[in-house]
C-alpha positions in Angstrom: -4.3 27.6 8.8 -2.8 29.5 11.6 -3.6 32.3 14.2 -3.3 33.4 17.6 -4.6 31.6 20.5 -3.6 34.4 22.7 -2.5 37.4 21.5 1.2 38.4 21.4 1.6 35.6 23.4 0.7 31.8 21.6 -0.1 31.3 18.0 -0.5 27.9 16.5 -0.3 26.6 13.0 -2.2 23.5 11.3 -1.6 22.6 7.7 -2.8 19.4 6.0 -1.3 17.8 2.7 -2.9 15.2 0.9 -2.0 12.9 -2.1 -3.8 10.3 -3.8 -2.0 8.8 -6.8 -3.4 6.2 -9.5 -0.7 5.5 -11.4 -2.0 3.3 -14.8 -0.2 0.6 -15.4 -0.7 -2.5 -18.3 0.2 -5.9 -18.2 0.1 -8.6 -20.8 1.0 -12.3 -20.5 -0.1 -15.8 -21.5 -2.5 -17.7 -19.6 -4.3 -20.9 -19.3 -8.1 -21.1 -21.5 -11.1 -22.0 -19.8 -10.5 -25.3 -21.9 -7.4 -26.2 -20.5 -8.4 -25.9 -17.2 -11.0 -28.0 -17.4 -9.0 -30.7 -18.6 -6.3 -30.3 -15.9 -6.3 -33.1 -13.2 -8.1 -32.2 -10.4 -6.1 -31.7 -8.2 -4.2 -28.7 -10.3 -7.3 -27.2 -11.0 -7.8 -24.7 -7.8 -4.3 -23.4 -8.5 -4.8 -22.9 -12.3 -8.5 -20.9 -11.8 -6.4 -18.8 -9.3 -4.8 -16.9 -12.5 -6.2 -14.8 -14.7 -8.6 -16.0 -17.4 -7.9 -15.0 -20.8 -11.3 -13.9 -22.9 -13.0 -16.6 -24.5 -12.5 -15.1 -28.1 -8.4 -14.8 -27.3 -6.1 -16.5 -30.1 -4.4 -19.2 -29.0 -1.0 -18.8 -28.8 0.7 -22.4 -28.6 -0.7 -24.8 -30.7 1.5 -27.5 -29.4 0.5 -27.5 -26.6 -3.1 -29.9 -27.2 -5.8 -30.8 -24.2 -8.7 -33.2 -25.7 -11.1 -30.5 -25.3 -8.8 -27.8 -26.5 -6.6 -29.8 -29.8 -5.4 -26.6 -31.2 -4.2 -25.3 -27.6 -4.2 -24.7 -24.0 -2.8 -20.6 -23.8 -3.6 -17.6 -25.1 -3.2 -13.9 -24.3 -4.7 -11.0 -22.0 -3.9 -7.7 -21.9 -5.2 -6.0 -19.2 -4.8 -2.2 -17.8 -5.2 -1.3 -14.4 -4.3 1.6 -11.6 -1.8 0.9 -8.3 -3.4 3.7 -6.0 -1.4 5.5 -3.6 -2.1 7.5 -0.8 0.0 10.2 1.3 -1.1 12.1 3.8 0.8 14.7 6.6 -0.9 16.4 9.2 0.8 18.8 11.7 -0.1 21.3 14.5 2.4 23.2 16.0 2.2 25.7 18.9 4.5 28.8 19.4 4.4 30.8 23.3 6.5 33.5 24.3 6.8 32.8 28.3 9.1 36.0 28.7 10.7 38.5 26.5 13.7 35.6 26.5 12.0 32.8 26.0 10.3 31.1 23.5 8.2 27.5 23.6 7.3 25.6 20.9 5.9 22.1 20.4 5.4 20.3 17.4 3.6 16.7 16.1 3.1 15.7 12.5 0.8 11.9 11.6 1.7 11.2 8.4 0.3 7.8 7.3 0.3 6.7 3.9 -0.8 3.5 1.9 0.4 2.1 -1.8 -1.0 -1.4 -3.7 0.9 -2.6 -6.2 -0.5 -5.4 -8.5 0.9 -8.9 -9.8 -1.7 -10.7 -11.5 -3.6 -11.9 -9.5 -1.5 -10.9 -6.4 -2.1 -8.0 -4.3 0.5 -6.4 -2.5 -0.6 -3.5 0.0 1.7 -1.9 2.4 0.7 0.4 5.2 2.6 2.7 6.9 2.6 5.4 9.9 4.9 8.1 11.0 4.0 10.1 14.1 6.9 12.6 15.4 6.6 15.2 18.0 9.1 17.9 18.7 9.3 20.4 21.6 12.3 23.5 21.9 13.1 26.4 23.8 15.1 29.3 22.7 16.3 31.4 26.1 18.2 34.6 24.8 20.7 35.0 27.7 22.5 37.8 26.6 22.4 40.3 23.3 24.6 38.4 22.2 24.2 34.7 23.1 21.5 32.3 23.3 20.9 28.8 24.5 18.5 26.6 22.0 17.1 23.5 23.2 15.3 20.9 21.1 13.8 17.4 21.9 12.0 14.5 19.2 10.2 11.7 19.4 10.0 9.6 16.3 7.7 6.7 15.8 7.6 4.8 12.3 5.3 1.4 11.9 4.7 -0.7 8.9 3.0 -3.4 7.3 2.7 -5.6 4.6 -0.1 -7.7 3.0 -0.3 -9.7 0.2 -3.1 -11.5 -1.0 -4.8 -13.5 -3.9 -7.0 -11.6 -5.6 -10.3 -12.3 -8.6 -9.1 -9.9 -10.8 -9.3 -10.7 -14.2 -11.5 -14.4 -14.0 -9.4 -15.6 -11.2 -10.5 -17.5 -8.5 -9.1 -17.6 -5.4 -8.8 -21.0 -3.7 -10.2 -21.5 -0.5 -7.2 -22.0 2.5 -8.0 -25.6 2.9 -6.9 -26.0 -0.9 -3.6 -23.8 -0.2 -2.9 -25.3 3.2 -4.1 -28.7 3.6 -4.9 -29.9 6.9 -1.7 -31.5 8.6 0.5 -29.1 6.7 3.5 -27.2 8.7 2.0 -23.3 8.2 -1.7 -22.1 8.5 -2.8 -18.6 7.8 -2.2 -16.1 10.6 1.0 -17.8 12.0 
């Protein structure tokens, strides 16, 4: 979208781009049953219901390996399907002035954050991230011939990174003072 803002004089220009992705994805492993699980010490248990659950009607797929609630098993299969979303977006504004038959202003800034997840099982990983830029010029014509062009950026680019357990598929995710007992080296937020 763009116009004048005064005519002959200063004209600006906006534009907006936008992209939103779900990209499909499948997955399929072997996990613990519901049987084996409950037959796991106790202490294992948090960290075992914090994967996926296979459906209750699965095969089992390793007969060797025998629980005394499960004798024919303790893994079978899921298959799941899914979508990692992305999302891209760029915004700009620039503004163009003609001070003098010989000179010429312009400014520029562009925000352009975008965000992706990408899955693991029962990890999420999400990562954020903004660019902001802003650019400012002058073109002086000093003879027919000649001209001087000046041009100045600013570039900022910040990121992040979060990954977390997640329910998907059954799971269950343990509470912190499971993960990170009291007395251990590393809490959450440090």
């Amino acid at each position: 979208f763009s116009g004048p803002i005064i005519k002959d004089k200063t004209f600006f220009f906006f534009s907006y781009e936008g992209l939103r992705l779900r990209l499909p994805q499948t997955a399929s492993d072997l996990f613990y049953t519901a049987s084996a699980r409950a037959a796991a010490s106790p202490a294992y248990q948090p960290y075992m219901n914090a994967l996926p659950l296979p459906p209750p009607n699965a095969p089992l797929s390793d007969p060797t390996c025998q629980t005394p609630a499960d004798p024919t098993g303790c893994t079978a299969p899921l298959t799941v399907a899914y979508s990692n979303p992305s999302s891209l977006n760029a915004t700009s504004l620039r503004i163009d002035h003609s001070l003098t038959k010989k000179i010429t202003l312009f400014a520029r800034y562009n925000h352009a954050p975008s965000d992706d997840a990408s899955r693991q099982w029962e990890e999420l990983w999400t990562t954020n991230s903004n660019i902001d830029t802003f650019t400012g010029g002058a073109t002086i014509v000093l003879t027919p011939t000649k001209l001087n062009d000046f041009r100045a950026n600013w570039s900022r680019n910040t990121a992040s990174e979060v990954i977390s357990l997640t329910p998907f598929q059954g799971a269950v995710v343990p509470p912190n003072s499971v993960v990170f007992p009291s007395g251990s080296a590393y809490s959450p937020g440090q």
